[in-house]
N, C-alpha and C positions, 0 to 999 in steps of 0.2 A: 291675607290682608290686602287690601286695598292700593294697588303702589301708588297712588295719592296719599297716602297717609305718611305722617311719618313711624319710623319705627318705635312701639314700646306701648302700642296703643291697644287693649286688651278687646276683642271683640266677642262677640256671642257668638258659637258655632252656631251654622247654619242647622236651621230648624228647634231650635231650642226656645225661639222667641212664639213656638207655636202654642207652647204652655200655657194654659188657663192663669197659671202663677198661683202666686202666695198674697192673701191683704193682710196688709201690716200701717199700722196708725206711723206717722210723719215720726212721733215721737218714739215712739220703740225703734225703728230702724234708726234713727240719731240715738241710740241707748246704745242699740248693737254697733257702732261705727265706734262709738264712744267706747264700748270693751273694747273692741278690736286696739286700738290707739293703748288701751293700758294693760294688755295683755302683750305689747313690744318689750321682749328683754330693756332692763335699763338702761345698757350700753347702748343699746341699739338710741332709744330714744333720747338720750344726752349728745349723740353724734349728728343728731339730726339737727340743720343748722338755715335757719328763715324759713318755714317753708309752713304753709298753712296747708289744712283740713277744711273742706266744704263739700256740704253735698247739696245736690240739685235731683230734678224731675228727672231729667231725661240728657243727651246728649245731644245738641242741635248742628247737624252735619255745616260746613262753610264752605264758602262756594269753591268750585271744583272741586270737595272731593263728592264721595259717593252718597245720593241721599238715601240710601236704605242703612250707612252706615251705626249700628249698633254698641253703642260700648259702654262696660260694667263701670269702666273708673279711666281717670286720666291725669297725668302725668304734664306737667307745663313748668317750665326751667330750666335752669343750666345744675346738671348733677355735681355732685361734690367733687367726681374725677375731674371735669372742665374750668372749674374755677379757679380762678389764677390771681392774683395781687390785685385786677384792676376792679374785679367783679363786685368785693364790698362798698367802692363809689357807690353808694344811693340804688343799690339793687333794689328791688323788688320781692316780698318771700315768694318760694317757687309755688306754686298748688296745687295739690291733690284733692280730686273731684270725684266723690263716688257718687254712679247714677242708681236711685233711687228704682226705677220703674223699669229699667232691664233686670235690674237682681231678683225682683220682685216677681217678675214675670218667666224667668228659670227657675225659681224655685217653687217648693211643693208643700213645707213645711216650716216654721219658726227657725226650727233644727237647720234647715237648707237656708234661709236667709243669715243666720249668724253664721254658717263657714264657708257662704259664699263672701259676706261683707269683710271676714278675714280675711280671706285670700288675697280678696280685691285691694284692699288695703295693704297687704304687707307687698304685693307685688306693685303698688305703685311708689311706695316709699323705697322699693331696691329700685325702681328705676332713678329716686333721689341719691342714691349711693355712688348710679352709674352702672346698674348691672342690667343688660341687656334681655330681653324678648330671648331668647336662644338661650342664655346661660340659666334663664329660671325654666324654662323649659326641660333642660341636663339636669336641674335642680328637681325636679317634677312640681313647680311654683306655676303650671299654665292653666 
């Protein structure tokens, strides 16, 4: 990863984005995002607390970091371990971003877009948890 970035930022292995990919209509891959999200254990998803779901095109790198930077999905907040008494002032929900046209473009199959959008998904809601790059890794969640 990029040491411009910060940590928790799920990237494409190199060479993966060499894939012809997979087309998939706007509306199916928002279908599969959509299972992904109700196939979370209920615990899981009752614990989950402001934090909105959107997906977009692509990931548009910011200035200084790297612009060949690629990423499936993105994580933007303060996770539940950081949050402290002052943080419900008029926070913000946190957001979770999956990119539409990297997933698309690793995968080969429908089959490969729905268990990459999971992935993507459950690994950016543990970083809402506060579970780090490294520990989903030990998990085998990379």
């Amino acid at each position: 990863m990029p040491a411009n970035l910060p940590p928790g930022l799920p990237i494409v292995p190199d060479g993966a984005g060499d894939t012809s990919g997979f087309e998939m209509s706007e509306a199916d891959f928002e279908a599969a995002v959509s299972d992904a999200l109700d196939q979370l254990p209920s615990e899981v998803a009752r614990a989950m607390d402001n934090v909105a779901v959107f997906i977009d095109d692509d990931y548009v790198p910011q200035p200084g970091e790297d612009p060949d930077t690629v990423l499936l999905g993105l994580y933007e907040g303060v996770p539940l371990t950081e949050r402290d008494f002052w943080w419900d002032a008029g926070s913000l929900p946190d957001r979770i971003t999956i990119y539409r046209k990297p997933i698309l473009g690793i995968c080969s199959s429908r089959e490969d877009v729905v268990e990459e959008v999971a992935v993507t998904v459950i690994h950016e809601i543990a970083h809402h948890f506060g579970i780090d790059d490294q520990r989903l890794h030990e998990l085998g969640w990379d």
